[in-house]
Each structure stands twice: as structure tokens, then as C-alpha cells.
C-alpha positions as CSV (number, residue, x, y, z in Angstrom):
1,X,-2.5,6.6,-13.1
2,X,-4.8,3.6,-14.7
3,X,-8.0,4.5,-16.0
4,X,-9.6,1.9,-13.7
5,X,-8.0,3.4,-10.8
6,X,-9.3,6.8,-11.5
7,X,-12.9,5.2,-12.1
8,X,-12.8,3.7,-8.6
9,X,-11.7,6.9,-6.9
10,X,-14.6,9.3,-8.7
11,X,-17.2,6.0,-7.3
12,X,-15.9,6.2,-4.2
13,X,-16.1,9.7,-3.7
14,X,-19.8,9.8,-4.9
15,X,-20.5,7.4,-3.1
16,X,-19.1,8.8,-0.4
17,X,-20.5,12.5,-0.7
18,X,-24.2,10.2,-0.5
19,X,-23.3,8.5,2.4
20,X,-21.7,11.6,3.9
21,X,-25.8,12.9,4.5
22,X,-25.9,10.4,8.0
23,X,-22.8,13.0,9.0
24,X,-21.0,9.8,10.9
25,X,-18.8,8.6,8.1
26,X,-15.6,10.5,7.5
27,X,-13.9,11.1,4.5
28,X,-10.2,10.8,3.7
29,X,-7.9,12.2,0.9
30,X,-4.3,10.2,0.6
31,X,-1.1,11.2,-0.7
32,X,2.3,9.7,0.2
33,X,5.7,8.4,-0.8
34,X,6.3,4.3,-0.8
35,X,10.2,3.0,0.1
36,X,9.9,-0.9,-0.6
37,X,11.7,-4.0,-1.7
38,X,11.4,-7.3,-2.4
39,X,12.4,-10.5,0.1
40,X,13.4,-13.5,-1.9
41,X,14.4,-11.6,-5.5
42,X,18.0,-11.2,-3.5
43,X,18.4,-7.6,-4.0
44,X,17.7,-6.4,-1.2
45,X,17.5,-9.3,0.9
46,X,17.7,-9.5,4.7
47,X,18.9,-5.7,4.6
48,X,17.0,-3.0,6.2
49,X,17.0,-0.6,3.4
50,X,14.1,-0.2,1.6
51,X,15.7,1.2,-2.3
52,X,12.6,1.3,-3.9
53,X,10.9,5.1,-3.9
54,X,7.3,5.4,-5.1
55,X,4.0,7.2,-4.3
56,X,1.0,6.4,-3.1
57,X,-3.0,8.4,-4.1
58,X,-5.9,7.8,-3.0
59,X,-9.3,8.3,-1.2
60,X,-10.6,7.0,2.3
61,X,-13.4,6.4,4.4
62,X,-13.5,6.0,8.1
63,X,-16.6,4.7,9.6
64,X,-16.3,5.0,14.2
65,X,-17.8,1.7,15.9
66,X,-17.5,3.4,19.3
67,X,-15.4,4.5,22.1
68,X,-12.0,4.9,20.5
69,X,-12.4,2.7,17.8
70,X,-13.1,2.7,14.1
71,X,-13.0,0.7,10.5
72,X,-11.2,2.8,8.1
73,X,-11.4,1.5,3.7
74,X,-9.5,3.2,1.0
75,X,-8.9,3.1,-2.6
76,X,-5.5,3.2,-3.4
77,X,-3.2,3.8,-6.7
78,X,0.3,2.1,-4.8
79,X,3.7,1.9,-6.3
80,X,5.9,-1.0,-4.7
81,X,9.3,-3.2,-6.2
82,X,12.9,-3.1,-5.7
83,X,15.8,-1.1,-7.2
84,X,19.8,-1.2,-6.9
85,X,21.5,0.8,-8.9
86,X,25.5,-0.8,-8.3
87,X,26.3,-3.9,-8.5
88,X,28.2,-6.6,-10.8
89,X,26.4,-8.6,-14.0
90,X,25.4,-12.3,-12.6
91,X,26.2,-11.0,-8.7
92,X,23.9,-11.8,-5.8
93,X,23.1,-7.9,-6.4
94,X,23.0,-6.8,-10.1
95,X,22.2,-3.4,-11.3
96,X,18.3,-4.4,-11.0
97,X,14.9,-2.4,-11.1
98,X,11.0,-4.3,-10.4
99,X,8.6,-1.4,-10.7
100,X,5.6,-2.9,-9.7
101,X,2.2,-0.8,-10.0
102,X,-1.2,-1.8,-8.0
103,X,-4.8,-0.6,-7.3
104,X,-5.4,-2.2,-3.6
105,X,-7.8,-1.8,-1.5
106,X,-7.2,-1.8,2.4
107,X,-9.1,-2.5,5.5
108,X,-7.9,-1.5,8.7
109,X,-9.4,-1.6,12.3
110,X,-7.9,1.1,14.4
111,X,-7.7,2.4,17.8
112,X,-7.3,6.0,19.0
113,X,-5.8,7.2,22.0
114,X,-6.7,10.6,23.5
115,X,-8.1,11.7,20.4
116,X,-4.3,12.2,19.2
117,X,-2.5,8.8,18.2
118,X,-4.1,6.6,16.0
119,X,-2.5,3.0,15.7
120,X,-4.4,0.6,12.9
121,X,-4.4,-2.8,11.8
122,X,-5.2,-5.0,8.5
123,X,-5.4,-6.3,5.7
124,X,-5.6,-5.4,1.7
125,X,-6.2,-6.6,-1.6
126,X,-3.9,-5.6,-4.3
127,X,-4.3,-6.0,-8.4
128,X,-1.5,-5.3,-10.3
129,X,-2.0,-2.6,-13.0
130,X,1.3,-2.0,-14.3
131,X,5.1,-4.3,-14.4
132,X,8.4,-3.1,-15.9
133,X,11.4,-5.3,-14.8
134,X,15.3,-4.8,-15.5
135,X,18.5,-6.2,-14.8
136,X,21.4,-5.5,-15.6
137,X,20.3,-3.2,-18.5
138,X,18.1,-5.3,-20.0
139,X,14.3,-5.4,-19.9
140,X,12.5,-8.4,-19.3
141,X,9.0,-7.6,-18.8
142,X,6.8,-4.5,-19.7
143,X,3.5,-6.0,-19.3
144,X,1.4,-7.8,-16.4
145,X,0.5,-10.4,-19.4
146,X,4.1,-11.5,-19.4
147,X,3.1,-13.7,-16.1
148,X,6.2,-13.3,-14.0
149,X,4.0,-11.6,-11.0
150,X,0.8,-12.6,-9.7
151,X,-1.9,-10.5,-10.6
152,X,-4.1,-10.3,-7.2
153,X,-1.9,-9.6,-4.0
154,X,-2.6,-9.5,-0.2
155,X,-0.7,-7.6,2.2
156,X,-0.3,-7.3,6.0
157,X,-0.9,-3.4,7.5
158,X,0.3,-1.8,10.6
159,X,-0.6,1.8,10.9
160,X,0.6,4.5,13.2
161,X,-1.3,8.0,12.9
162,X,-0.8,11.4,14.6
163,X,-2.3,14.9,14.0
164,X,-0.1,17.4,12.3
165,X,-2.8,20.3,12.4
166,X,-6.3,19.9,13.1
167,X,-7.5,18.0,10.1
168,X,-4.2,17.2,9.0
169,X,-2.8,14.2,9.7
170,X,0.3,12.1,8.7
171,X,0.6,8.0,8.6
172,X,4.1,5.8,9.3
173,X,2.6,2.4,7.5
174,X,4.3,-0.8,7.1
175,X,3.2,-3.4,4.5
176,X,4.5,-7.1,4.1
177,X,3.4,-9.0,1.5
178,X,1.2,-12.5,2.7
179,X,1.2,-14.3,-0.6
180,X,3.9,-14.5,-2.8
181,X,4.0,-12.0,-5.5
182,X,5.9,-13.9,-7.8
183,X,3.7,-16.4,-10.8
184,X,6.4,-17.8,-13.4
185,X,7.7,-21.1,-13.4
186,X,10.9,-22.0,-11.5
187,X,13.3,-21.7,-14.6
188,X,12.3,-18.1,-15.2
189,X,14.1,-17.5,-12.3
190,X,17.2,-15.2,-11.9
191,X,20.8,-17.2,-10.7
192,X,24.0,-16.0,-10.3
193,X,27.2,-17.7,-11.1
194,X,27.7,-18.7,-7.3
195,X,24.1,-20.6,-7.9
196,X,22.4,-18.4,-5.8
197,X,19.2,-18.1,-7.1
198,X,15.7,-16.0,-6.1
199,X,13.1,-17.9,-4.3
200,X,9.9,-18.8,-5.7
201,X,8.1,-17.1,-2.8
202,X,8.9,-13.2,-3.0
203,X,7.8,-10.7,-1.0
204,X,6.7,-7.1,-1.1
205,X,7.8,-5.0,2.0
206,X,7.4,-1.5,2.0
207,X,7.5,1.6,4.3
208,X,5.0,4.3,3.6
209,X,4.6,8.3,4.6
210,X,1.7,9.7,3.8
211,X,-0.3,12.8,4.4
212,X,-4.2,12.3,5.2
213,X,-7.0,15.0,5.5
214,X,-9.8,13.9,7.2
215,X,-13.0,16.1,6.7
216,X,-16.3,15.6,8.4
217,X,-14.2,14.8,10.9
218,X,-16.1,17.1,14.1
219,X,-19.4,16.3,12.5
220,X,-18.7,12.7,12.6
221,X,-18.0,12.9,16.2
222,X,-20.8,15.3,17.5
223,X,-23.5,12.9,15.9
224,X,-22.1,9.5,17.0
225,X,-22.1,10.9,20.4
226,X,-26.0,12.6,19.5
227,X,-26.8,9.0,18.2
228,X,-25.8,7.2,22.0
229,X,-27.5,9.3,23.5
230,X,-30.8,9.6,22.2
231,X,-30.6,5.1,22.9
């Protein structure tokens, strides 16, 4: 993981142990599994399989506004691209790998029914840390400097939540790309001999699992509820 990444997450936490004092914020610790691709690279294009397995660390905080509802912010180290492993030299789908590495930073408004299902949605911002991009064996680009994908990234959340035990909870998380994540010039582009070539606007889309623990969670609760009603 990128040293900046790991800065961000020891800030955050101090900075959420402080804050933790008002017992209303709760704190969230994040680790999952990322299956993405990429619309418009044609790889994976139009097909529901998402080839691409990475993982996904990070740290949380969800601050409640009210009755059933609550902001939630994290710092995230996120792993997104596309992969195929068969496929022909200079076919629609070549043997082809875009690992694409980002610290984002999401912000989701969420909704919580009965205190057991927890659905969420938002926004994030994304900057890519890390590139390495292959086809057909041969590597054409190690380094975010190489300019083929844009640097800052934002990305469309929907967010399902449910309690595995207590504390525990897991997250089903969809994320869709809403600016193109592609930044080189439209002859750096890949075409096959049919003349089928990737689109200038290309798209992250990625299914994510993930395993949350939320502490300060009763806390949180007990003193909102103290808070309305000393008003």
C-alpha cells in the first residue's frame, strides 16, 4: 500500500480517536475484495462478468443526523481494472490486464431500516496511486506518469448493508465510474484488425464485498438519543 495512503489512514484515525470524546461519531474498520472492469476498453464490454479481483482497506467514520439516517466518510486504499486471460492477439478480446491502484475517498448518505439493513448512497473521489497495463504480453505502462489514465476519478456508490454479528457487518457495493478514466490522446488507443477500437470515454465498474466493524457503535446511539432529549 502507498505511503500516502497509510499517512491518511494513521490521520484519520487520530483524528478520529479525538473526535470519538462527543461519543456520537462511529468508527469503521474496512476490508474487502473488488471484482471490476472496464466499459469502453472492449474487454469486457457489455458482459456482466466482472474479471478483475482486487481488495479493498481502509478506515470509516459514520456520523447519525437523526431518525434512521446517517453520513458515513472513509479513507480507502481500492484496487479496480480489467483482466482476460484467453483471447487471440489483435481480437476484440486479447489476453489483456489494467491494474489500476487508487486512494479514494467516499461519501455516502445512508438509511437504516429497523436497525438491521442499511442501504447507502454517493459519491467519491479517487487519485490514482499506482498503473500497470498489458496486452497481449507486453507491457505498456508501469507508471501513472505515462498519462494514459486520468489521475483524479469520481465514481457513483450504491451501498447495501446488513449485520453479520453485532458489530460485524458486511457491505454488497456497486461503483460506476462518472468521468472517464481514460487521459491519452486518441491514437494511443487500442484497435483490432476488424477496426474495432476502445472508446475514448472508459469506465470503471466494480462490485465490492467487504467486511465492516463498526465500534462506538451503542455509545453513539445512547447519546444521540441523550442529546434529543435534553432539547
Amino acid at each position: 500500500m502507498p505511503k500516502k495512503v497509510l499517512g491518511l489512514l494513521f490521520i484519520f484515525i487520530a483524528l478520529l480517536s479525538i473526535t470519538s470524546k462527543a461519543q456520537i461519531i462511529q468508527g469503521e474498520v474496512i476490508g474487502g475484495f473488488n471484482f471490476s472492469k472496464v466499459e469502453g476498453d472492449r474487454v469486457n464490454n457489455g458482459m456482466f462478468k466482472f474479471n478483475k479481483p482486487g481488495v479493498q482497506l481502509g478506515v470509516g467514520a459514520i456520523v447519525p443526523l437523526g431518525h434512521n439516517f446517517s453520513t458515513s466518510f472513509e479513507i480507502l486504499f481500492n484496487q479496480k481494472g480489467a483482466y482476460k486471460k484467453y483471447g487471440q492477439p489483435d481480437s476484440a478480446q486479447p489476453m489483456y490486464l489494467t491494474r489500476l491502484n487508487y486512494a479514494e475517498i467516499p461519501l455516502l448518505i445512508q438509511y437504516t431500516d429497523k436497525g438491521k439493513y442499511t442501504f447507502g448512497l454517493g459519491a467519491s473521489y479517487s487519485r490514482l496511486v499506482g498503473v500497470k497495463w498489458i496486452v497481449n504480453g507486453r507491457t505498456l505502462s508501469t507508471s501513472i506518469n505515462d498519462g494514459y489514465y486520468a489521475r483524479n476519478n469520481f465514481d457513483g456508490i450504491a451501498n447495501f448493508r446488513f449485520i453479520i454479528y453485532r458489530q460485524l457487518k458486511m457491505d454488497i457495493r456497486y461503483a460506476y465510474s462518472l468521468t472517464s478514466i481514460w487521459s491519452g490522446t486518441e491514437d494511443q488507443l487500442l484497435e483490432t484488425i476488424g477496426g474495432q477500437k476502445q472508446d475514448m470515454h472508459q469506465n470503471n465498474s466494480m462490485v465490492t464485498f467487504r467486511v465492516v466493524w463498526v465500534f462506538n457503535e451503542e455509545k453513539s446511539v445512547k447519546n444521540l438519543e441523550k442529546s434529543k432529549n435534553a432539547r
